[in-house]
C-alpha positions as CSV (number, residue, x, y, z in Angstrom):
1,X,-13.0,-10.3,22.3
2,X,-12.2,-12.2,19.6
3,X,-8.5,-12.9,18.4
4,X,-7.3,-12.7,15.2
5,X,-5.5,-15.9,13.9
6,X,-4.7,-14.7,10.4
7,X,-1.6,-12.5,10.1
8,X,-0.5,-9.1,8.4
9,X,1.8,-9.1,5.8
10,X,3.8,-5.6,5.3
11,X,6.6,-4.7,2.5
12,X,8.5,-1.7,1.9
13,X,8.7,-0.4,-0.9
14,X,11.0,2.2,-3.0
15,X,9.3,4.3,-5.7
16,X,10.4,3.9,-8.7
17,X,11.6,6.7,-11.1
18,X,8.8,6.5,-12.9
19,X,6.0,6.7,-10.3
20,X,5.0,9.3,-7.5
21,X,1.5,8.8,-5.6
22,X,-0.4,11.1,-7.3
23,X,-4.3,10.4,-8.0
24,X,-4.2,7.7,-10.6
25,X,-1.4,6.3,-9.1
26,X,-3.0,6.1,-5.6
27,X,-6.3,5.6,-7.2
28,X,-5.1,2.4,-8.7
29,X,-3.2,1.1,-5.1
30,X,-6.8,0.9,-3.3
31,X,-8.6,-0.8,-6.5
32,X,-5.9,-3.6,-6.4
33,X,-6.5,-4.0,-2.0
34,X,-10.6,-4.0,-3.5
35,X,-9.6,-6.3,-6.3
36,X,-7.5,-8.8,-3.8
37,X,-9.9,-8.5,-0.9
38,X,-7.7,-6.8,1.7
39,X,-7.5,-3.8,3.3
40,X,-3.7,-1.6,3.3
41,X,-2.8,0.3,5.6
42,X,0.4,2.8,5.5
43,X,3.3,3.2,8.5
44,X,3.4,7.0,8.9
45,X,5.2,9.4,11.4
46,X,2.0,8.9,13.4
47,X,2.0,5.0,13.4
48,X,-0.4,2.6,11.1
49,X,-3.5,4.1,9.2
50,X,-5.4,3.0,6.6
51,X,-4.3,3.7,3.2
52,X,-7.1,6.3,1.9
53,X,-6.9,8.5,-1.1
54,X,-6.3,11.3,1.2
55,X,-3.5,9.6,3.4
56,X,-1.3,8.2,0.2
57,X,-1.8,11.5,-1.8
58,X,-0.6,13.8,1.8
59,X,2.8,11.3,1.4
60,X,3.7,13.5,-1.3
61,X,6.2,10.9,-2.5
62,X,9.1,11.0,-4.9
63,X,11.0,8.3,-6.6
64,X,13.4,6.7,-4.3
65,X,11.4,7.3,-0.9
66,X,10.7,4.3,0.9
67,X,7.2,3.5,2.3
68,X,5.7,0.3,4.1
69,X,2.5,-0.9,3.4
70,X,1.0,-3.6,5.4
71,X,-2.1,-6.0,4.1
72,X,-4.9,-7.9,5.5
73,X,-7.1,-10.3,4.3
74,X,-8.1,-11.6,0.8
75,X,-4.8,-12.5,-1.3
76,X,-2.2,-10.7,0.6
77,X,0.6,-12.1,-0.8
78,X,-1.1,-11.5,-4.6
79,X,-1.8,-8.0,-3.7
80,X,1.3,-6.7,-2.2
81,X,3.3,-8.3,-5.0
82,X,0.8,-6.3,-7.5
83,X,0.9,-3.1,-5.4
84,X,4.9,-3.4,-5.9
85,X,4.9,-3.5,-9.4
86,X,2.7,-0.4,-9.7
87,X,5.1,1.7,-7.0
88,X,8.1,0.1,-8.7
89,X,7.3,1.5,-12.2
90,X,8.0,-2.7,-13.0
């Protein structure tokens, strides 16, 4: 099996007053993970899945509700920072 010598990079997040992950919202998180190359998974109750329009829209957030999001591959850094602007209502 082959190992992995690229790491993960996760963030949590707080949404912002302005923002709740509704389909446009949550729409827009995968087409910056496509845009930056990476896939983004979400930590639920249940552990680490990946971030899908079905699994961020059942998070039935509201501002002020934390939520991590991990990224691999492509521009991690870029995309996470991007992906916190958007939850962040910046």
């Amino acid at each position: 099996m082959a190992s992995k010598n690229r790491s993960m990079l996760e963030r949590s997040y707080i949404i912002g007053k302005d923002c709740t992950l509704h389909a446009r919202p949550a729409a827009a998180l995968l087409k910056i993970a496509k845009t930056h190359g990476c896939e983004v998974s979400l930590k639920t109750t249940k552990g680490w899945e990946k971030a899908g329009i079905m699994n961020l829209l059942l998070l039935k957030t509201t501002p002020g509700i934390k939520i991590t999001l991990r990224a691999d591959g492509g521009s991690e850094e870029e995309c996470l920072a991007a992906i916190r602007l958007l939850l962040e209502g910046v």
